[in-house]
ZADRENLO-570793 format. One record per residue: residue number from 1; x negated, y, z negated of N, C-alpha, C, O in turn. Coordinates in nm, 2 decimals, padded with zeros to 4 digits, m for minus. Each point is the difference from the previous one (the first is absolute). Layout:
<atoms>
NUM,X,Y,Z,X,Y,Z,X,Y,Z,X,Y,Z
...
</atoms>
This chain:
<atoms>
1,m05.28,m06.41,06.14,00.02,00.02,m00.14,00.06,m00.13,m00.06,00.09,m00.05,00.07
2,m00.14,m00.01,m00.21,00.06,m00.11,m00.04,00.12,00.02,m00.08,00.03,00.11,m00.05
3,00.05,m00.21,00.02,00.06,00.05,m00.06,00.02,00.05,m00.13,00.09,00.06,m00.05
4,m00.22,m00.09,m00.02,m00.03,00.06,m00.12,m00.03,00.18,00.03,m00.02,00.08,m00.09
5,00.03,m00.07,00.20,m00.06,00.11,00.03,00.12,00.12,00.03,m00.01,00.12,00.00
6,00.10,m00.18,00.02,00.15,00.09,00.01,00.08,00.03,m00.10,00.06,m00.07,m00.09
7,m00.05,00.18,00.12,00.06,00.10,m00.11,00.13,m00.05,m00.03,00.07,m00.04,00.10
8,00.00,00.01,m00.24,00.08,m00.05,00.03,00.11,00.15,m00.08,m00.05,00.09,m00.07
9,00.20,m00.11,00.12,00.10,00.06,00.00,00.08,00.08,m00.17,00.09,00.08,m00.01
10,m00.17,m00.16,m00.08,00.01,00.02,m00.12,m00.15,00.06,m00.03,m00.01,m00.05,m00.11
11,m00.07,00.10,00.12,m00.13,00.07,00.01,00.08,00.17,m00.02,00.11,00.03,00.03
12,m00.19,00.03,m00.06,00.00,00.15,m00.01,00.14,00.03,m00.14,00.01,00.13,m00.01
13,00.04,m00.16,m00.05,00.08,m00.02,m00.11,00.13,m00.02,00.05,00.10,00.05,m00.05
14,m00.09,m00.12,00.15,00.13,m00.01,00.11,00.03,m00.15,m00.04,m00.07,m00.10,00.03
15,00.22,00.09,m00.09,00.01,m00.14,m00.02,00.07,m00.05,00.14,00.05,00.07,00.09
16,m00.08,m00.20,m00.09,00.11,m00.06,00.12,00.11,m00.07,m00.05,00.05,m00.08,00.08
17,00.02,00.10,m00.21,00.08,m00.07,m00.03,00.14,00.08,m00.01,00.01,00.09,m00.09
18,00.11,m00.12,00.19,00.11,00.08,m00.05,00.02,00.08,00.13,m00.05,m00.04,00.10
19,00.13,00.17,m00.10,00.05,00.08,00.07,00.00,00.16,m00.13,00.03,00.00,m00.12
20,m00.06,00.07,00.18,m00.05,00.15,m00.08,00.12,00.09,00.04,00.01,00.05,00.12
21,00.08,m00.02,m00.20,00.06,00.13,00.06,m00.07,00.13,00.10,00.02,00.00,00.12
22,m00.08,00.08,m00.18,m00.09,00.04,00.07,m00.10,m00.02,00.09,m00.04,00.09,00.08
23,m00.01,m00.23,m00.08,m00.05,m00.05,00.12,00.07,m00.02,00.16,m00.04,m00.02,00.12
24,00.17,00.03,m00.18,00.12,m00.03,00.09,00.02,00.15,00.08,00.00,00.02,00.13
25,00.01,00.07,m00.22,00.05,00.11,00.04,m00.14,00.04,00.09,00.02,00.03,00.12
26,m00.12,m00.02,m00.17,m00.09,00.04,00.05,m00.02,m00.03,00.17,m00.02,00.08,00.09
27,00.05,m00.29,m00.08,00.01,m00.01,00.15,00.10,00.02,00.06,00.00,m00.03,00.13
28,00.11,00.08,m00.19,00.10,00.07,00.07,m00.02,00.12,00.10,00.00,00.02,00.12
29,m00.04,00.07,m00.28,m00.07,00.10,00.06,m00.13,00.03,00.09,m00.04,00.11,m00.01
30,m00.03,m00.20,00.09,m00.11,m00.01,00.03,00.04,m00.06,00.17,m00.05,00.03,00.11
31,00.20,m00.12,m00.14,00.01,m00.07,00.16,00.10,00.15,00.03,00.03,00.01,00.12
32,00.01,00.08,m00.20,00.08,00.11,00.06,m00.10,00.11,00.08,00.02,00.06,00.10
33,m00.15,m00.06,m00.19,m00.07,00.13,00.04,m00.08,m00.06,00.12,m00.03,00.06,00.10
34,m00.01,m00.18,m00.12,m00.09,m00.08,00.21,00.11,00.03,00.08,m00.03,00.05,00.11
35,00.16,m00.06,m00.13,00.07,00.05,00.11,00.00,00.12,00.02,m00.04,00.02,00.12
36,00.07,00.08,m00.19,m00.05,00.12,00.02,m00.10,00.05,00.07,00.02,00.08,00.09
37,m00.14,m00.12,m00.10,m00.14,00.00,00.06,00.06,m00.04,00.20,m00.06,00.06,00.08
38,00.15,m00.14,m00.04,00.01,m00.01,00.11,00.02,m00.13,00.06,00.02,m00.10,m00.07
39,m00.01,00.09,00.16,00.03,m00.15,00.06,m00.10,m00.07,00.04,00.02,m00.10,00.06
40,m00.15,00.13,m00.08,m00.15,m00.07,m00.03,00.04,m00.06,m00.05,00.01,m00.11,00.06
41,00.07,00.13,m00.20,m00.04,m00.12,m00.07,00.13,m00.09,m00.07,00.02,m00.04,m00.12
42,00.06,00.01,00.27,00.11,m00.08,00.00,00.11,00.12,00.04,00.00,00.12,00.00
43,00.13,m00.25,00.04,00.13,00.06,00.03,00.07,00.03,m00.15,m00.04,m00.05,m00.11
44,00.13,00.13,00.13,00.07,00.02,m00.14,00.05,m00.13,m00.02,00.00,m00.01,m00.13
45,00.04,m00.10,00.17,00.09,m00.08,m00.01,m00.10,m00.11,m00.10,00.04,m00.06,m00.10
46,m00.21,00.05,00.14,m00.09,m00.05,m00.07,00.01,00.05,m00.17,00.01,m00.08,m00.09
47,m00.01,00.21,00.09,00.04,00.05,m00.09,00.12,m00.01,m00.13,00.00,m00.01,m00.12
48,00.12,00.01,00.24,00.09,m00.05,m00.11,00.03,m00.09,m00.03,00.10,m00.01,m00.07
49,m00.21,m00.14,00.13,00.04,m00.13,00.00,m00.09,00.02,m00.14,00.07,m00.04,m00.09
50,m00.15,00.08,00.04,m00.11,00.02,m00.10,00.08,00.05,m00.12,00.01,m00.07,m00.11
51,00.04,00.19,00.12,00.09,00.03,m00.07,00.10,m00.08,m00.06,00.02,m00.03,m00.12
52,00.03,00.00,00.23,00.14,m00.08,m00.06,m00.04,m00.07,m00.10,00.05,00.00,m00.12
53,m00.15,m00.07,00.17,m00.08,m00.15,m00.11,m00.03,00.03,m00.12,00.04,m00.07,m00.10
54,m00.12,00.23,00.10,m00.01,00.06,m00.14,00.09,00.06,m00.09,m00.01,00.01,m00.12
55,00.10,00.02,00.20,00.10,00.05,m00.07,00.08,m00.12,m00.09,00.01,m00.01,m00.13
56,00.03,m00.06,00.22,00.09,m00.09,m00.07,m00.11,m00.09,m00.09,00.05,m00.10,m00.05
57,m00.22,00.11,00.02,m00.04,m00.07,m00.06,00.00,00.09,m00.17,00.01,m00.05,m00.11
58,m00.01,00.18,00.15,00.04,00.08,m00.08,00.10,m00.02,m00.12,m00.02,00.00,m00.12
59,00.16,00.00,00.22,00.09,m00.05,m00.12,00.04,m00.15,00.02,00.11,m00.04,00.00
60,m00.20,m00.02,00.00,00.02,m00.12,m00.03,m00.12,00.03,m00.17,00.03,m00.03,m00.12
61,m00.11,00.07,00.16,m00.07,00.06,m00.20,00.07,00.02,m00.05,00.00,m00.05,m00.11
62,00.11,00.16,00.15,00.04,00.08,m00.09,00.13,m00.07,m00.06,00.07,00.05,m00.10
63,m00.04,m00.14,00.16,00.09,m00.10,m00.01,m00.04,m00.11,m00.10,00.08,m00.03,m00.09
64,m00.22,m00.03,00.10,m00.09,m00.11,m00.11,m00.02,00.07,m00.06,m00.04,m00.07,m00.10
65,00.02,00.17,00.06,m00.03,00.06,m00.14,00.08,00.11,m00.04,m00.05,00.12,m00.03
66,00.21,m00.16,00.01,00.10,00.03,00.00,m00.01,00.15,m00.01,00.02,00.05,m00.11
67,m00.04,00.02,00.22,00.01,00.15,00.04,00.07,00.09,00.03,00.00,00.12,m00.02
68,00.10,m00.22,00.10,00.11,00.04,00.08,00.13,00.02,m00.14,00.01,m00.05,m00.11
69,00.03,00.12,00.15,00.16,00.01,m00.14,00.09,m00.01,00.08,00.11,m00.05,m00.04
70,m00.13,00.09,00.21,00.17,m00.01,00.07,00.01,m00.06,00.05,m00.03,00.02,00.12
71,00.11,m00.22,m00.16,00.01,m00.10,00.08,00.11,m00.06,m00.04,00.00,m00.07,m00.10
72,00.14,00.08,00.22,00.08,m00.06,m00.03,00.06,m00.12,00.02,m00.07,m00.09,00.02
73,00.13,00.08,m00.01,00.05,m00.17,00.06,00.21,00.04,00.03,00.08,00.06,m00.06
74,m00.09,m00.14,00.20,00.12,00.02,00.06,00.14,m00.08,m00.07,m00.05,m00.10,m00.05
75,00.16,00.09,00.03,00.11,m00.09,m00.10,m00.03,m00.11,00.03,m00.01,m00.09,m00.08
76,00.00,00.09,00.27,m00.01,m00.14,00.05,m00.05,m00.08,m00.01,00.04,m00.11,00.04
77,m00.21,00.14,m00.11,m00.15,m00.03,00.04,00.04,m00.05,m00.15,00.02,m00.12,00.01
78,00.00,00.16,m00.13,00.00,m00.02,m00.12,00.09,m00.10,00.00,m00.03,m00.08,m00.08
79,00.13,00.05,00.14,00.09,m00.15,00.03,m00.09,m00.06,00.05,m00.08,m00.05,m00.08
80,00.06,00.04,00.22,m00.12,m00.08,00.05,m00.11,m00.04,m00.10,m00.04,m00.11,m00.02
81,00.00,00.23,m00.05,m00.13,m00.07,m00.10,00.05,m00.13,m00.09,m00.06,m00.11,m00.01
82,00.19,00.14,m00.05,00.04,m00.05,m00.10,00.05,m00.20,00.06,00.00,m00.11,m00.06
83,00.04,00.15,00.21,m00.01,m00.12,00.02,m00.12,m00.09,00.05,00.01,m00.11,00.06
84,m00.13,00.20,m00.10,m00.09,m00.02,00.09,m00.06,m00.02,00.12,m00.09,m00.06,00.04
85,00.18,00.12,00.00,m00.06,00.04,00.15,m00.13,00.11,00.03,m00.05,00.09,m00.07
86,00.03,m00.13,00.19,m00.13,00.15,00.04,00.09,00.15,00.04,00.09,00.04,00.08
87,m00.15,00.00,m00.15,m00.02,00.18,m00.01,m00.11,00.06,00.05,m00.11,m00.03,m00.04
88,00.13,00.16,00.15,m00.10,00.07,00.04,m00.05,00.13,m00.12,00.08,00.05,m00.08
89,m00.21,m00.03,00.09,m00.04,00.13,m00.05,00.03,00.10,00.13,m00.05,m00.03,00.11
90,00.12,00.13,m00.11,m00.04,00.14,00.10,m00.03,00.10,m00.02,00.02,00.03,m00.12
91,m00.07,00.10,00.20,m00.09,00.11,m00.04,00.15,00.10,00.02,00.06,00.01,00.11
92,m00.01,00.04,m00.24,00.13,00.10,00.01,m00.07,00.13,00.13,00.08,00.04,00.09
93,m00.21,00.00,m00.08,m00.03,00.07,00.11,m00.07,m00.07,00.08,m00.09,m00.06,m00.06
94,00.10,00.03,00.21,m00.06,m00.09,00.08,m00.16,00.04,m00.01,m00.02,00.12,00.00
95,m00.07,m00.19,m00.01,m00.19,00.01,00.01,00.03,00.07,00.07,m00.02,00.11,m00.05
96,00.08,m00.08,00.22,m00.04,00.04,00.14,00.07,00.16,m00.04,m00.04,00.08,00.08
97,00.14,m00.04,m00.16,00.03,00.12,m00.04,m00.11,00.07,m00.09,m00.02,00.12,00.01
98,m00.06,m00.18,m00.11,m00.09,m00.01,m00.07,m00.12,00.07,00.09,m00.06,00.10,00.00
99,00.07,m00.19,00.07,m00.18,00.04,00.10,00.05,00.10,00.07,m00.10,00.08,00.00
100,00.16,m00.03,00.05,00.04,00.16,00.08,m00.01,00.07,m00.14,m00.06,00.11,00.01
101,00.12,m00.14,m00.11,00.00,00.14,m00.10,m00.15,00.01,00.01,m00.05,00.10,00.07
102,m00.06,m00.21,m00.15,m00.15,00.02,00.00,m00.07,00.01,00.11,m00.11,m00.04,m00.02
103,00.12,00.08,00.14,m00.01,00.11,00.10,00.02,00.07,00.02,m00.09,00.08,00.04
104,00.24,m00.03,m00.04,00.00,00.17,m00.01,m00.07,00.05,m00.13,m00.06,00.10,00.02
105,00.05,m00.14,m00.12,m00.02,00.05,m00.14,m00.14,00.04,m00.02,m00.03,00.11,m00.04
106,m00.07,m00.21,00.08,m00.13,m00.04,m00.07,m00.06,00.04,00.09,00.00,m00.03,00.12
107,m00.11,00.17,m00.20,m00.13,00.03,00.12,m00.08,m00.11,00.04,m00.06,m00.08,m00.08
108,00.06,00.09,00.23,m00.09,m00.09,00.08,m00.14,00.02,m00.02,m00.08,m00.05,00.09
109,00.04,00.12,m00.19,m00.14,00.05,00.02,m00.11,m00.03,m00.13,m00.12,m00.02,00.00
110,00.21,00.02,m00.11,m00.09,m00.02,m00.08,00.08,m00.15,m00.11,00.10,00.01,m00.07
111,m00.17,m00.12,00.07,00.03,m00.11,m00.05,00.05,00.02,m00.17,00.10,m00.06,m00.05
112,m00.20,00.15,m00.03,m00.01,00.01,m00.15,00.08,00.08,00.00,00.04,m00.02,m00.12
113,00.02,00.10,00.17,00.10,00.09,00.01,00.18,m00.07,00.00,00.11,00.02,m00.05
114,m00.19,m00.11,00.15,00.17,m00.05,00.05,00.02,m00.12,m00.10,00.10,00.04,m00.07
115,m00.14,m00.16,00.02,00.05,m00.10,m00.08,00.07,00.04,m00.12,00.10,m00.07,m00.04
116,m00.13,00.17,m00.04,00.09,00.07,m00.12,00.18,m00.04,00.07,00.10,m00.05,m00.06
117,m00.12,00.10,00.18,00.12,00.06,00.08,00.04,m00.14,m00.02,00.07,m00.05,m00.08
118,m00.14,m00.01,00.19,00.07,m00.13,00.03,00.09,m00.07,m00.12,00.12,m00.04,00.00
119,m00.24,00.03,m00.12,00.11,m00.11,m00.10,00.09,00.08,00.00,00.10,m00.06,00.03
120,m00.08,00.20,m00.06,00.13,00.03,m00.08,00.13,00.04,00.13,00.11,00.03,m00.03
121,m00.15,m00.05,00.16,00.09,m00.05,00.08,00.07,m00.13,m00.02,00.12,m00.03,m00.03
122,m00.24,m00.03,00.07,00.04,m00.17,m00.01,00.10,m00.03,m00.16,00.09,m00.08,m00.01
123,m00.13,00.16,m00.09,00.09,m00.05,m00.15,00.14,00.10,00.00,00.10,m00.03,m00.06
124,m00.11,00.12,00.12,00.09,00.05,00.01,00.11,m00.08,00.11,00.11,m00.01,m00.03
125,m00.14,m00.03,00.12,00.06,m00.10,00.12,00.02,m00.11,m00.05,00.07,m00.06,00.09
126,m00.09,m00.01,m00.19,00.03,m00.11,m00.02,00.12,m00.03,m00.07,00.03,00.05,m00.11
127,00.05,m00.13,00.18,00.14,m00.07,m00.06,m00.02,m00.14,00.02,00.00,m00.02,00.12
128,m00.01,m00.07,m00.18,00.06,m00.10,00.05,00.16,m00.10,m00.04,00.06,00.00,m00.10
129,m00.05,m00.06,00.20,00.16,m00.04,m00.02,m00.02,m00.14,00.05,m00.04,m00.04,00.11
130,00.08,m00.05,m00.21,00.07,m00.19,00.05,00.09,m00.01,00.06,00.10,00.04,m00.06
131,m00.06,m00.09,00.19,00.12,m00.03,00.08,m00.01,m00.10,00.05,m00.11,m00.05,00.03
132,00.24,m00.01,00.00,m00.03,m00.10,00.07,00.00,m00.03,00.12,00.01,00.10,00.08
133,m00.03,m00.22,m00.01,m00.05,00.03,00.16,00.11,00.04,00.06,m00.02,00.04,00.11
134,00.12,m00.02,m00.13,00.07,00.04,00.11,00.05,00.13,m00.03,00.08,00.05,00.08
135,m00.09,00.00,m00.17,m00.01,00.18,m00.04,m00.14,00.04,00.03,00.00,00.12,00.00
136,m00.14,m00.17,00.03,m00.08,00.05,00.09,00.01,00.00,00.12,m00.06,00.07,00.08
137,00.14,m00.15,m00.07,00.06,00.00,00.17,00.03,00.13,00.06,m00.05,00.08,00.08
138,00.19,m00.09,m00.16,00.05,00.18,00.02,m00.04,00.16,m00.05,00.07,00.10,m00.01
139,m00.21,m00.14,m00.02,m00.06,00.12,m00.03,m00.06,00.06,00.13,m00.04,m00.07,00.09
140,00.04,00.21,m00.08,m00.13,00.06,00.14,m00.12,00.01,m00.06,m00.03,00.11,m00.06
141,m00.07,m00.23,00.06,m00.10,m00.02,m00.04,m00.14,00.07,00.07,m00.12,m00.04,00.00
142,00.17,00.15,00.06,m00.08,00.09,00.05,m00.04,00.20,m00.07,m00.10,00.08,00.00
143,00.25,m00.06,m00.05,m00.03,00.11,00.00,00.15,00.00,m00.13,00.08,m00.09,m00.04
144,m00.08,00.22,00.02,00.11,00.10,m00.13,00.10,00.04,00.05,m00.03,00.03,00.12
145,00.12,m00.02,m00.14,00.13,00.02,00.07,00.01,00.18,00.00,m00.06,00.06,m00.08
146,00.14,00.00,00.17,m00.03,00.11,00.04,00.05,00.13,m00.14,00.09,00.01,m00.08
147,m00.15,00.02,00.10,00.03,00.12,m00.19,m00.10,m00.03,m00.12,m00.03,00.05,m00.11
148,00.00,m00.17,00.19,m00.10,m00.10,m00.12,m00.15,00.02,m00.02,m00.06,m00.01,m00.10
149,00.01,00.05,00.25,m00.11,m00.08,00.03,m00.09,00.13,00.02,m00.04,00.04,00.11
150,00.02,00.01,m00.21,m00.09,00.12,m00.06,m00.04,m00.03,m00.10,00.06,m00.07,m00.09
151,m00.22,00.16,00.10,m00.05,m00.08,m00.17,00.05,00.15,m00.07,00.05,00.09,00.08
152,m00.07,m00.05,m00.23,00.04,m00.13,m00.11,00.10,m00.04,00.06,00.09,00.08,00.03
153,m00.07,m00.22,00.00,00.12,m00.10,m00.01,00.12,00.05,m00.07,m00.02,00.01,m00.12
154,00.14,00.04,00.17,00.11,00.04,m00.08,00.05,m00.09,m00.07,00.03,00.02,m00.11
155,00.00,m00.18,00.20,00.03,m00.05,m00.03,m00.03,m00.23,00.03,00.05,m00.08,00.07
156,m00.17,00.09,m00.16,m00.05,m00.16,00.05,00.07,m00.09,00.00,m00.05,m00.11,00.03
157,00.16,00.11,m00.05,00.12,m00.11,m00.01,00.08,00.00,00.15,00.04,m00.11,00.06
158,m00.02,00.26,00.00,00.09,00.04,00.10,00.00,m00.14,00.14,00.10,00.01,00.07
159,m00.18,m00.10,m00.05,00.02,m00.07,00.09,00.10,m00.18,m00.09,00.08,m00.08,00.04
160,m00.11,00.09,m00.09,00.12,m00.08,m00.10,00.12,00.05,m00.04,00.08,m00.08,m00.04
161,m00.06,00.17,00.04,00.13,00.06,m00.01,00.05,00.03,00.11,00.12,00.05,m00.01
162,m00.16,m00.07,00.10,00.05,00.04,00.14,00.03,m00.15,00.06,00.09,m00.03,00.08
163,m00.18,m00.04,m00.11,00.03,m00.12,00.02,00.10,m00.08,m00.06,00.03,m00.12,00.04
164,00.02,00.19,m00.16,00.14,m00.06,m00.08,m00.09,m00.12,m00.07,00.05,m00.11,00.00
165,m00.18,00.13,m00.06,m00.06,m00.08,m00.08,00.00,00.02,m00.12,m00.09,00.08,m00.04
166,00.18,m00.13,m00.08,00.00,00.02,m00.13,m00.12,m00.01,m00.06,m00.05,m00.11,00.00
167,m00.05,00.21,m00.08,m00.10,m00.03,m00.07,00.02,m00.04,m00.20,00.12,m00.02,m00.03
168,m00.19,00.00,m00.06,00.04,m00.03,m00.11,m00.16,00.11,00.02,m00.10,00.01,00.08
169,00.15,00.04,m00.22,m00.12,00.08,m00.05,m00.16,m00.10,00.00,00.01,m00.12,00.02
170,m00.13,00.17,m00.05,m00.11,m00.07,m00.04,m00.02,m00.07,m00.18,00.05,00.05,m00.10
171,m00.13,m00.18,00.11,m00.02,m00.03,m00.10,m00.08,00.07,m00.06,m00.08,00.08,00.05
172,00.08,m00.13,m00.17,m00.13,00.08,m00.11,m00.06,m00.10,m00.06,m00.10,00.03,m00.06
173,00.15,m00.15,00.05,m00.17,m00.11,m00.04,m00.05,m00.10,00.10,00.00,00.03,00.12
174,m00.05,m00.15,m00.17,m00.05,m00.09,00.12,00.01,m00.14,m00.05,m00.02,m00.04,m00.12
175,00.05,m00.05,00.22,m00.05,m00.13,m00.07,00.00,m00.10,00.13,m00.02,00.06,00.11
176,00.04,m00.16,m00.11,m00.09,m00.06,00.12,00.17,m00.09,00.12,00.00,m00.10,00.08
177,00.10,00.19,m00.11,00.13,m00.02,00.09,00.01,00.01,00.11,00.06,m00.08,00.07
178,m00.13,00.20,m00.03,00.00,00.05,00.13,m00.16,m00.02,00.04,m00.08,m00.02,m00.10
179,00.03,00.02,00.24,m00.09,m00.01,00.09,m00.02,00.07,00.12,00.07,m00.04,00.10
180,m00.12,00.12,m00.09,00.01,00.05,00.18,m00.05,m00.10,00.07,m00.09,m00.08,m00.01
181,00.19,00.11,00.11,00.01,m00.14,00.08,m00.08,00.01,00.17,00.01,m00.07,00.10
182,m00.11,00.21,m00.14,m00.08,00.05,00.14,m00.14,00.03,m00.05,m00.01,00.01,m00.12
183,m00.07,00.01,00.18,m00.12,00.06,m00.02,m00.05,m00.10,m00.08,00.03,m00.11,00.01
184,m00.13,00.18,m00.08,m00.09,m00.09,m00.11,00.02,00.01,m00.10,m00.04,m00.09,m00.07
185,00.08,00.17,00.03,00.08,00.02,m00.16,m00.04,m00.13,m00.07,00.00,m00.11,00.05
186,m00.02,00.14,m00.17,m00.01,m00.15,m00.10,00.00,00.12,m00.13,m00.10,00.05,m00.05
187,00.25,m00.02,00.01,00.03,00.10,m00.16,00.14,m00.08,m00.02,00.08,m00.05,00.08
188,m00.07,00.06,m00.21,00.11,00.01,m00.08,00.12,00.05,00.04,m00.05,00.09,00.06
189,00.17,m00.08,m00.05,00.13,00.11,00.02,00.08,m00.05,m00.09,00.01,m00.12,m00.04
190,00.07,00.22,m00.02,00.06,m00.04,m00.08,00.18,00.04,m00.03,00.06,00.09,00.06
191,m00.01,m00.16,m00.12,00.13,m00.06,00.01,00.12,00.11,m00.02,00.11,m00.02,00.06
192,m00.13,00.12,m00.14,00.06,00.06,m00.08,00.05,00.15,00.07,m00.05,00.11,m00.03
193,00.18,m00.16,00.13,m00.01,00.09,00.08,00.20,00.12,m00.05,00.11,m00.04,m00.01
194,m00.15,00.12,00.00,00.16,00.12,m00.03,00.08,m00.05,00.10,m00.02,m00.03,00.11
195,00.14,00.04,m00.18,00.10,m00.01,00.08,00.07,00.12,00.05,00.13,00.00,00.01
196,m00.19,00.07,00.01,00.02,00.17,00.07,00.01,00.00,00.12,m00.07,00.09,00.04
197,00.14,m00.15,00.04,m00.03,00.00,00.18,m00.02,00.14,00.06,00.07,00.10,m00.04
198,m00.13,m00.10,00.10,m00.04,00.13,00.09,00.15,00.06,00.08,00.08,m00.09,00.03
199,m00.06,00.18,m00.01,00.14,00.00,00.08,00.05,m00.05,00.14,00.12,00.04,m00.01
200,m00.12,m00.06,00.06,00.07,m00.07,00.16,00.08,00.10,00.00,00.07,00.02,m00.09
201,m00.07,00.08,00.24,00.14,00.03,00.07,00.08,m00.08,00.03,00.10,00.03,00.06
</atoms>
């Protein structure tokens, strides 16, 4: 076949440009239900290496096309910015807590069924928080602290507060101050943050 002769990827009204909400959710739901089907077709771990990827490509969208409303930034991280130093983005619920909920949750059986599910897990799960590196240090970057770690989420802040991490409430506009300083991100953040700190024990 020449190459004039292959189908290309943008054919059938399918753009190739971008990342699709729904397109996301869809291969979420799709690398959940081949597992289901059996270990033909891969270990779970194949699985949640796939996942993870999708997931966090997920809210990384929902992040560029400012979707997310719950993102805060730590007292420390907002000193750090201001002297400009680097600041981490982190996930207030770890991905790897994330992917056990959309397994227990989401029928393994039918794909059109399950992606509805998925986004409104995944948007419901999303927090994100600015800290800086050495307050990601002292986070358990694995899992929810115990009382916590049921969905709905009682409480998405509960591993910063345990960690004696001051939060400041989230901003509400954007301008080109802040950067995430991981992933691929290329958006706006913006400056204009409350001085409401989160409570600390």
């Amino acid at each position: 076949m020449s190459s004039a002769e292959i189908p290309s990827p943008s054919m059938n009204g399918q753009s190739r440009e971008g990342l699709s909400l729904p397109g996301l959710a869809a291969h979420i739901a799709a690398s959940i239900v081949l597992w289901g089907k059996g270990y033909g077709h891969g270990t779970k771990n194949d699985c949640k290496h796939a996942i993870a990827h999708n997931v966090r490509a997920y809210q990384r969208r929902l992040l560029a096309t400012k979707q997310i409303k719950n993102v805060w930034i730590s007292t420390a991280a907002l000193a750090a910015r201001d002297q400009k130093k680097k600041i981490e983005l982190e996930h207030a619920i770890p991905v790897g807590c994330l992917m056990n909920l959309l397994f227990f949750k989401i029928d393994q059986t039918d794909i059109e069924a399950a992606k509805g599910l998925v986004s409104k897990l995944i948007e419901e799960s999303t927090t994100l928080v600015w800290v800086t590196k050495d307050e990601h240090g002292r986070l358990d970057q694995c899992s929810m602290p115990a009382g916590y770690d049921t969905y709905p989420w009682e409480d998405h802040l509960a591993r910063y507060r345990i960690a004696g991490i001051s939060l400041l409430q989230r901003w509400t506009g954007w301008s080109d101050t802040i950067r995430p300083m991981q992933d691929d991100l290329d958006i706006e953040m913006e400056n204009d943050f409350s001085s409401t700190a989160y409570g600390v024990d």
